[in-house]
C-alpha positions in Angstrom: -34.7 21.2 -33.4 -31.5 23.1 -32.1 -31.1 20.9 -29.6 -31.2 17.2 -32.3 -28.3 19.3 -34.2 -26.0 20.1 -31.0 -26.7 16.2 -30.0 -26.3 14.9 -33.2 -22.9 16.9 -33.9 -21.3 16.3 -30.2 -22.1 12.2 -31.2 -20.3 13.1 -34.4 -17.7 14.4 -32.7 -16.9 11.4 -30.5 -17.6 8.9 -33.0 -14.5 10.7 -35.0 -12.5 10.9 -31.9 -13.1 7.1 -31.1 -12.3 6.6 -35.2 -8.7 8.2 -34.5 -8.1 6.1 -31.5 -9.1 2.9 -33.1 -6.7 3.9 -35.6 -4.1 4.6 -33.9 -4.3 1.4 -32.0 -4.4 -1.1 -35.2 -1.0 1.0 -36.3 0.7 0.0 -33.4 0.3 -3.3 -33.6 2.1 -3.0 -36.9 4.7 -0.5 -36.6 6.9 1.2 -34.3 5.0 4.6 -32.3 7.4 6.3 -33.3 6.9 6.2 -36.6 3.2 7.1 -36.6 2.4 9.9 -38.2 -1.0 12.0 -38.4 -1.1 11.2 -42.2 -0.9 7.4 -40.7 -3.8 7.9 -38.6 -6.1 10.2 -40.8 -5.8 7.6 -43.8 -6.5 4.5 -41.5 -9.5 6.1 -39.7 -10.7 7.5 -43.2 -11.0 10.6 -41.8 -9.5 14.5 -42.9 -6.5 16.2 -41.5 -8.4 18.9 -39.8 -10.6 16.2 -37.8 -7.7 14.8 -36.4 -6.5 18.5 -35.4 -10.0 19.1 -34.0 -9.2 16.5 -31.3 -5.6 16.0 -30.7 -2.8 18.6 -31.2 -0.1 16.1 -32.8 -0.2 12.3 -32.5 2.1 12.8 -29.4 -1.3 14.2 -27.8 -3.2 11.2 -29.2 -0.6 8.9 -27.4 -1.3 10.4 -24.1 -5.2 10.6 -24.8 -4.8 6.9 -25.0 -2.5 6.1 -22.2 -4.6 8.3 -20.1 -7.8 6.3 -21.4 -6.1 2.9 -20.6 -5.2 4.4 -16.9 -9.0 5.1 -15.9 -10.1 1.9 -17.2 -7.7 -0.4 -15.7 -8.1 1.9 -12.3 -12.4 1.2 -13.0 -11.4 -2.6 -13.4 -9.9 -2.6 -10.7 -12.4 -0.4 -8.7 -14.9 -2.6 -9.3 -13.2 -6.0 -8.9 -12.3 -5.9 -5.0 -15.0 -6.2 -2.7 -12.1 -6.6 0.0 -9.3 -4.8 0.3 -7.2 -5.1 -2.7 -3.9 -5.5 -0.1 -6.1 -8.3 1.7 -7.7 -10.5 -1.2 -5.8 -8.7 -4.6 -6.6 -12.0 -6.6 -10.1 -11.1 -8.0 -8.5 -7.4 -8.8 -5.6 -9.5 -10.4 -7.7 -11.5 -12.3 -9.9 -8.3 -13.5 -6.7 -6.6 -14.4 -5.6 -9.8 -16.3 -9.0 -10.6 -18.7 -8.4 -6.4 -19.3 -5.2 -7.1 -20.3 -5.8 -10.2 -22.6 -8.6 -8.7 -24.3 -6.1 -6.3 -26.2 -2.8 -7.7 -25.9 -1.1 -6.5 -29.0 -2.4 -3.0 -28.3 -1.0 -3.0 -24.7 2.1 -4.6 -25.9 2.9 -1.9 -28.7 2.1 1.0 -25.8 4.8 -0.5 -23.2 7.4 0.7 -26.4 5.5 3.8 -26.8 7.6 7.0 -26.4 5.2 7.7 -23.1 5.4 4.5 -21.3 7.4 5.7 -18.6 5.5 8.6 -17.7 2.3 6.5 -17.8 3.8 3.9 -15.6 4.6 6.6 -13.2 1.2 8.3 -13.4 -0.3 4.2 -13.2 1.4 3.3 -10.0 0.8 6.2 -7.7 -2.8 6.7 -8.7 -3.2 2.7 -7.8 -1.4 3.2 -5.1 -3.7 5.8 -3.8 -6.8 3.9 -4.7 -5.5 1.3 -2.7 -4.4 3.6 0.4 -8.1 4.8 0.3 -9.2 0.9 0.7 -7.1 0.4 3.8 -8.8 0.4 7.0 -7.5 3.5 9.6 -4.9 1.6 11.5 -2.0 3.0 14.1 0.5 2.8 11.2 1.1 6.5 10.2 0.4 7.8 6.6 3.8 7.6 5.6 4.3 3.9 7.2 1.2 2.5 4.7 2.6 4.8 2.2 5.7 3.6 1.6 5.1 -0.3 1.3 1.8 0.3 -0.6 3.9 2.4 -3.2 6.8 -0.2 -2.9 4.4 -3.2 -3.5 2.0 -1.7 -6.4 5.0 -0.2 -8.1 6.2 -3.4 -8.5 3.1 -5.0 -9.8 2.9 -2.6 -12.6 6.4 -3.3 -13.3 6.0 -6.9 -13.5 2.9 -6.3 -15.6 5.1 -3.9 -18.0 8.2 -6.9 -18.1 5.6 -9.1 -18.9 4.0 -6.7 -21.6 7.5 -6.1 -23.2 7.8 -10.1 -22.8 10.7 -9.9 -20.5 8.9 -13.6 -18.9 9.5 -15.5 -22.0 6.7 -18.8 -21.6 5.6 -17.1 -18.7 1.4 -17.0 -18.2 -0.6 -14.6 -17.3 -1.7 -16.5 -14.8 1.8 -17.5 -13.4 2.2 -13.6 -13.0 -0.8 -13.2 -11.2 -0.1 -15.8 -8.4 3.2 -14.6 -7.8 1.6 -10.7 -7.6 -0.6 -12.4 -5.0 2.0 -14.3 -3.2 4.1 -11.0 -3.4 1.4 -8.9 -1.7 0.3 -11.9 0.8 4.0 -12.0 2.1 4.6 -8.5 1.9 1.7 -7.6 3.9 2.6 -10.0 6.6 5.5 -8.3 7.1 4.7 -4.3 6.4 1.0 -3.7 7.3 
């Protein structure tokens, strides 16, 4: 019977975490991060004060909980996605990437202005560009010759992925984005690798 209470209190447990996190999403879509407070989140996600202090030290901590969240599971989408390597065929990872994006738009959107989205950018592109390096068949090419235009070329994927999340492309597709990401890897990897 010990064992139905720990189980029962642990699912408790995430189902409140996952209740602040939900919360804190629908706010951004309709006001500024910056402006969230705890009392914001603990009144949307119906849920006490000390809850939310159970799982997240201030709504800073939240913030990165999500980003980190969003990180894994775009780096899982794209895991799974590439049968090839991503630097030889990245269109199905592109397209992965994309139907991840679209599925939550506003919610992305709102985290490109969040007060982290810099640091989560930066933490984005070298952990895809290490997933990527790991893809890459051993060639002559040194470590630091595939490093270097692997970082060069998924850094600048995430940043056009960012532009386009802060709509810096206005009437610019998801789509469009993606073919010229591929076209931008194709030509690139002509030249570098």
């Amino acid at each position: 019977m010990k064992g139905t209470r720990g189980i029962e209190k642990n699912r408790n447990s995430q189902r409140s975490k996952q209740l602040l996190i939900t919360a804190y999403a629908e706010l951004l879509s309709e006001k500024d991060a910056k402006k969230i407070s705890v009392t914001d989140v603990t009144s949307r996600a119906d849920l006490n004060r000390s809850t939310f202090y159970t799982h997240f030290e201030n709504v800073d901590d939240l913030l990165r909980c999500i980003l980190h969240d969003v990180s894994e599971q775009v780096l899982e989408v794209a895991d799974t996605a590439s049968k090839d390597s991503f630097m030889g065929n990245p269109d199905p990872t592109l397209k992965k990437v994309a139907e991840y994006l679209q599925a939550n738009l506003p919610v992305y959107r709102n985290l490109m202005q969040a007060p982290h989205a810099i640091a989560f950018l930066t933490d984005m592109k070298q952990q895809i560009a290490d997933r990527v390096i790991e893809t890459c068949a051993p060639t002559e090419h040194t470590t630091l010759d595939l490093r270097i235009p692997i970082e060069y070329i998924t850094g600048g994927i995430v940043d056009i992925y960012a532009s386009w999340l802060c709509n810096r492309y206005q009437d610019v597709s998801l789509n469009d984005i993606n073919n010229a990401a591929s076209k931008l890897i194709h030509a690139s990897c002509q030249t570098w690798l």
